[in-house]
N, C-alpha and C positions, 0 to 999 in steps of 0.2 A: 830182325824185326818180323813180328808175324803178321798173317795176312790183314787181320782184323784192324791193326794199328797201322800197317799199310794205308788199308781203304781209309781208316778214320783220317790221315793228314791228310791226304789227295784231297778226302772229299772238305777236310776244312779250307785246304789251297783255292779250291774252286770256288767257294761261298765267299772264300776272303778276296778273291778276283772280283769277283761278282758285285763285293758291297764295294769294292774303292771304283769300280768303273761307274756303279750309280751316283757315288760321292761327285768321281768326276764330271759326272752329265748334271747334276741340280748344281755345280759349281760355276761349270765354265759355260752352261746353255743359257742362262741370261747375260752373260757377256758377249757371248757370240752371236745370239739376237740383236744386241745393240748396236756391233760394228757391222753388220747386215744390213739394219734400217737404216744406221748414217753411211753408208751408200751408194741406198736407192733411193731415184726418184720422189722428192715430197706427192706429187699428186697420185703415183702410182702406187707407194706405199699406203695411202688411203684407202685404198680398195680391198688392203688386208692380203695375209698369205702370205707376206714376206717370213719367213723363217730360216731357211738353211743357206741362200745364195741370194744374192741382189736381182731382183726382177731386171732393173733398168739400170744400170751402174752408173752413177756420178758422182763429180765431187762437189757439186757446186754447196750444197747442204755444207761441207767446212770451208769454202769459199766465202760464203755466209758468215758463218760464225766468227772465221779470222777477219772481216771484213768490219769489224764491229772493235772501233780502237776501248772501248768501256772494259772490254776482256784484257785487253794488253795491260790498263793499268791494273788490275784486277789480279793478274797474273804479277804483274810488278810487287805489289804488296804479300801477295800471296808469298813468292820468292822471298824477299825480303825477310817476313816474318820467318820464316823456314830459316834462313839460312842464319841468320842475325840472333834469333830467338834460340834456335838448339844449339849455336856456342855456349852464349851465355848463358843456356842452362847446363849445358854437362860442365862449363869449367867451377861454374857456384857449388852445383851439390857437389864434385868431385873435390873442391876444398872442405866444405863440411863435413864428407864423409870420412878424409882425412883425418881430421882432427878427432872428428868421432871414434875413429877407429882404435886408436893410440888410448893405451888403456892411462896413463898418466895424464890424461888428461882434467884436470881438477872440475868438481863439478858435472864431468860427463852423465852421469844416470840421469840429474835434475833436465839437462840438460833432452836427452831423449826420453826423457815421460812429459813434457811439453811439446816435442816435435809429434811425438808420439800422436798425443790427444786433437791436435789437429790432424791427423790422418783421420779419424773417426769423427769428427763435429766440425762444424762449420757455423759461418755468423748468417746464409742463406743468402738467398738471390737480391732482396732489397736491400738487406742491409750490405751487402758486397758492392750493389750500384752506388749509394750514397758515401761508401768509401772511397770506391774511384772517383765521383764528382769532388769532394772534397781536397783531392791529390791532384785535382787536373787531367785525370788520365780518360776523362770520356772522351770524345773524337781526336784522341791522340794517340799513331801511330805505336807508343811506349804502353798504350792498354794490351799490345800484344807479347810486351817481350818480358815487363815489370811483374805481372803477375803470375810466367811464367816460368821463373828462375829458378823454381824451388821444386822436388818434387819429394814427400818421404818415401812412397814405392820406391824410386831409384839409388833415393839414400840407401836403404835397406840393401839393394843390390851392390852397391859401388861400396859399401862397408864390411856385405861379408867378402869381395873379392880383395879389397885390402890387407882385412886380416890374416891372409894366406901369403903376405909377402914378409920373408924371413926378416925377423930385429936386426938379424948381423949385420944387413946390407942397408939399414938408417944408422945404427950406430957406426960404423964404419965411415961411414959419410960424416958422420956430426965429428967422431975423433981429429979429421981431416978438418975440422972448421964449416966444414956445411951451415946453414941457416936453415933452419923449419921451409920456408920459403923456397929455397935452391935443392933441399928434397925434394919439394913438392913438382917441383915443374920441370926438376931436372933426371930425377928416378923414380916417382908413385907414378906419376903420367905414360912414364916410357911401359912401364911395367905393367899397366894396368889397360893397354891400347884393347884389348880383345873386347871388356866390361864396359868399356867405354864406346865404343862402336857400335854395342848391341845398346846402349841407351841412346846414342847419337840418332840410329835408325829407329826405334821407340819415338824419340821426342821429334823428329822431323815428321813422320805422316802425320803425329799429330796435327804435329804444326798448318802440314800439306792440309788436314781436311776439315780443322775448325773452319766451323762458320756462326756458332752461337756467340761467341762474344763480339763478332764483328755484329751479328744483328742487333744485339743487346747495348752494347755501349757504345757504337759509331751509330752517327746517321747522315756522313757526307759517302757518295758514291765515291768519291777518291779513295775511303779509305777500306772499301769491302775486298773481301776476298773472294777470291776465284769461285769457293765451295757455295760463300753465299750467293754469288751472283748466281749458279748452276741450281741454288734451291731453291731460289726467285725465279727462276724458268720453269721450274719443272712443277712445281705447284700455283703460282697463278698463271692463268690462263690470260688474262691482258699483258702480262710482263712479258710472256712469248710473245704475243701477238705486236706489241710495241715494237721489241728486239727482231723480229721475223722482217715488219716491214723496213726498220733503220737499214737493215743489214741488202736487203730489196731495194733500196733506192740509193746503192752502193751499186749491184749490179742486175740491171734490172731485167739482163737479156735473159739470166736464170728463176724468174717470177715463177715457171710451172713447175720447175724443177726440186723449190725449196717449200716446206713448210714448215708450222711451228713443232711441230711434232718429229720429225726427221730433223731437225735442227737440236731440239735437245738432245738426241741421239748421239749427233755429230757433237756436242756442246761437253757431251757424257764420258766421251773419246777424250777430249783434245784435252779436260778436266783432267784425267785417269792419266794417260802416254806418260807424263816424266816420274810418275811415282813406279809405274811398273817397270818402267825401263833401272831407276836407279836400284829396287830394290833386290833382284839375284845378283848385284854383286855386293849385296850386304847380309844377304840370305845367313852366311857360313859363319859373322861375327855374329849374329842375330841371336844364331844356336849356341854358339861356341861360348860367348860371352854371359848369356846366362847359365849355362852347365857349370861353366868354372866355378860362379860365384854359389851356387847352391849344393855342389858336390862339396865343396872346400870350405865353406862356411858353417 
């Protein structure tokens, strides 16, 4: 290698160093502001200049917050839909995709140029409300899981990693007497766990961070989710101020210690912790899972 092509990598080594540590400081610097301010001291933090370390270190700001049963059930639903809602969505498309997959399928084309067209059109936001009213599904827990069963993005995925699984080993199965059914749940599933993981962790944050259709079609506090309750804090200023003092006259030796402000902070945290903690150990299907289906497909 000569000198010229030398210096030319080093010197792109070093710009390329350069741009991911910028990447990483406008990534992780407002997150680490965040878990700074929730903390420090609500009154102290008001005086500004909290950035790298906690001026006055407390905890009372998630003292606060957990002190507040309205987040528990909130977090209840929130769970809930997460855990209840991405079953039954990866086991519905993964039967659809199924069938889609399988080229003897009668009618398959008609059948994906109608799945199809709703990927691209929609009936819109009013006419969607007065379809849910119609069904029952407004302040009903089932507005979160019903209209979330289907996805054609994940079709699309979970049909080309399908079609990468050898005929021999369905036919093989069916010479044995298998049933369409005892394939499906007893060798596409097993086989298919990588494509399936990577839409499992897909449809869970979702799930973890909607907050629009809880604001949209519920309007019992029972039934809001976590994301909503946290965007009801952080953009009205009486909703903190409500939440700041309930959570105050719970404990009220830490009144100097907590504010509304330092509270959404802590609020931004306790929101965040189970989605980060669950997702590096889903990191590897995440990737793994969509390569498969887009290299082999």
């Amino acid at each position: 290698m000569s000198s010229s092509s030398r210096l030319r990598s080093k010197t792109f080594d070093i710009l390329n160093v350069c741009f991911m540590i910028t990447i990483i400081v406008v990534t992780l610097g407002p997150f680490w502001f965040t878990i700074v301010g929730s903390f420090n001291s609500g009154l102290d933090y008001l005086r500004g200049g909290v950035y790298f370390w906690p001026r006055e270190f407390t905890l009372a700001n998630y003292s606060a917050v957990l002190s507040d049963e309205t987040i528990y059930q909130a977090f209840f639903v929130t769970g809930f839909r997460t855990i209840v809602g991405t079953f039954i969505h990866v086991l519905f498309t993964a039967l659809i995709a199924y069938g889609l997959s399988r080229p003897y399928l009668v009618g398959r084309n008609v059948y994906m140029i109608i799945i199809m067209i709703t990927m691209f059109f929609s009936g819109g936001l009013i006419p969607t409300y007065l379809l849910y009213k119609e069904l029952g599904l407004l302040n009903n827990m089932l507005v979160y899981i019903i209209p979330n069963m289907f996805s054609v993005w994940d079709l699309i995925i979970i049909m080309s990693f399908m079609r990468t699984i050898p005929d021999a080993i369905l036919e093989s199965a069916r010479m044995d007497g298998a049933s369409e059914y005892r394939i499906f749940f007893g060798f596409i599933l097993s086989l298919s766990k990588p494509v399936l993981a990577a839409i499992t962790l897909f449809n869970g944050v979702y799930h973890w961070n909607s907050y629009f259709d809880s604001m949209m079609f519920t309007s019992s506090d029972s039934l809001q989710t976590v994301q909503l309750f946290l965007m009801r804090m952080v953009t009205s200023a009486d909703f903190a101020n409500g939440v700041s003092k309930a959570a105050l006259a719970n404990i009220p030796t830490q009144a100097l210690k907590v504010s509304p402000e330092t509270m959404k902070l802590a609020m931004m945290m306790v929101v965040s912790i189970p989605i980060i903690v669950v997702y590096p150990f889903l990191q590897k299907y995440f990737v793994k899972g969509i390569m498969i289906g887009s290299i082999k497909g």
